[in-house]
N, C-alpha and C positions, 0 to 999 in steps of 0.2 A: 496347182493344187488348191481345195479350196480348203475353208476353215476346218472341216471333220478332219483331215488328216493332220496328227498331232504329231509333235517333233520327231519322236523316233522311229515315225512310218515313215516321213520326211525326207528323215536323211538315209532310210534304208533304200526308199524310191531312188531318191539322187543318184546314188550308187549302184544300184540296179540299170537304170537308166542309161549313165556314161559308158555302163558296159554294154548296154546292147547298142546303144549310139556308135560302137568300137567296133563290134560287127557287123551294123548295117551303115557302116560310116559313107561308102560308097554310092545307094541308098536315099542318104539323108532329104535329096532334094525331092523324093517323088512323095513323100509324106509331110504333113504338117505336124504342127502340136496337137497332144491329147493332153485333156485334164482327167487329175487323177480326184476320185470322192472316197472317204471312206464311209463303209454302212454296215450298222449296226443289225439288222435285219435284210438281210439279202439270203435268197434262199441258197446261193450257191456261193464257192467260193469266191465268183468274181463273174463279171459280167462286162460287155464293151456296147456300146449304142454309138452305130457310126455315124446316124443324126447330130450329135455333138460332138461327136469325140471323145469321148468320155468313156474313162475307165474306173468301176465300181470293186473296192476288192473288201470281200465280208471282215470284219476285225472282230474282235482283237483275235490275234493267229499268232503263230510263232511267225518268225523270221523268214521261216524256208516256205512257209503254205504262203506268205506273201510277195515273196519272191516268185517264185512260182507262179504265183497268180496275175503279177505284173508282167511277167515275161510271156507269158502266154495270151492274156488280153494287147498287148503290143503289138503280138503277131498277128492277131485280127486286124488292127488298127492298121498297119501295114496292106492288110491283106484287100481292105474296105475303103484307104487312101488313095493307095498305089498303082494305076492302074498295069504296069508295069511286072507287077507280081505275077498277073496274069500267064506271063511270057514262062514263068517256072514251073508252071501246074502239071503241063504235059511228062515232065520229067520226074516231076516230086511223084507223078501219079506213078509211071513207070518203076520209077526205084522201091514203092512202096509194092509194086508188084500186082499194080490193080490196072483192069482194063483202063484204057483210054478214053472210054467214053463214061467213066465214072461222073456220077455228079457230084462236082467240089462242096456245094453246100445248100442241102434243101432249103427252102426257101420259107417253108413253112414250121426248121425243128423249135418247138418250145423251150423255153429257157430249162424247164425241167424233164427233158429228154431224158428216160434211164442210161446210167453209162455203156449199157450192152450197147445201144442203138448208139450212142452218141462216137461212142470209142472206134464207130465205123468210118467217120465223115470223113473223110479227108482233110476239111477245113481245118479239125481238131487235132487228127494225127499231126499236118502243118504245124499247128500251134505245138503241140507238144515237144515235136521236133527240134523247135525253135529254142525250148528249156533248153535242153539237152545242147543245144551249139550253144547260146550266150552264158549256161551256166556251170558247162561240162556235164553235167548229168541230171536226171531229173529228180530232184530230191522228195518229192511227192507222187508213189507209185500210184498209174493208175490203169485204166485196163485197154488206152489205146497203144497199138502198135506202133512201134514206129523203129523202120529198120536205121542202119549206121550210114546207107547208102542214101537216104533222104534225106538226112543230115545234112550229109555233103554237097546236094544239091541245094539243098539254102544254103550254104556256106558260099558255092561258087557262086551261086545268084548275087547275096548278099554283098560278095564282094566286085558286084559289077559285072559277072563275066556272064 
């Protein structure tokens, strides 16, 4: 963490953190560390740049948009470390009920993607997903799908299988 993130984002990250460290405990070695920034001006809730590793989550927020936002930029972080994630996409794609030759993540979406188009990528419904396992639910509705059965395939990936 660097200096912008101020005590009580701190230790709400720490805690967010050990709990997705708890389900992607299995995991742990295909991913390095991310640093976390906080910003003041960030057009979205939260942003990941997997040139550094770096996760940006807009503040000040309540508890749960940051939560959120951390659990979900993690799962990028995973997604852009890990080459191994790879090996779950066919499945996450399947459960989610989308063709097989879906594209995981255009190459070119803008950070400011509308959430109609955004809410489609798979990338995101992934990361969504991924709320919803590390934090039982996703406390911040938003308008990507994400079935019970995708869950569960991060959950089995997550945990090694």
């Amino acid at each position: 963490m660097d200096d912008s993130v101020a005590g009580d984002f701190q230790t709400l990250a720490e805690e967010t953190w050990k709990q997705f460290l708890t389900v992607f405990q299995a995991r742990t070695d295909c991913f390095g560390d991310v640093h976390l920034h906080a910003a003041y001006d960030l057009n979205n809730r939260a942003a990941y740049d997997p040139v550094t590793a770096t996760v940006s989550v807009h503040v000040p927020a309540t508890a749960a948009m940051l939560q959120s936002a951390l659990v979900h930029e993690w799962a990028h972080h995973i997604e852009f470390q890990c080459d191994a994630q790879k090996e779950m996409r066919p499945a996450f794609l399947a459960a989610q009920g989308l063709p097989a030759d879906t594209l995981w993540r255009p190459d070119d979406t803008p950070a400011n993607t509308p959430e109609s188009v955004w809410a489609d990528i798979p990338s995101e419904q992934y990361a969504e997903a991924t709320i919803e396992l590390v934090l039982g639910q996703r406390q911040i509705p938003t308008g990507a799908r994400v079935r019970v059965e995708a869950v569960q395939v991060i959950a089995e990936w997550a945990s090694g299988h």
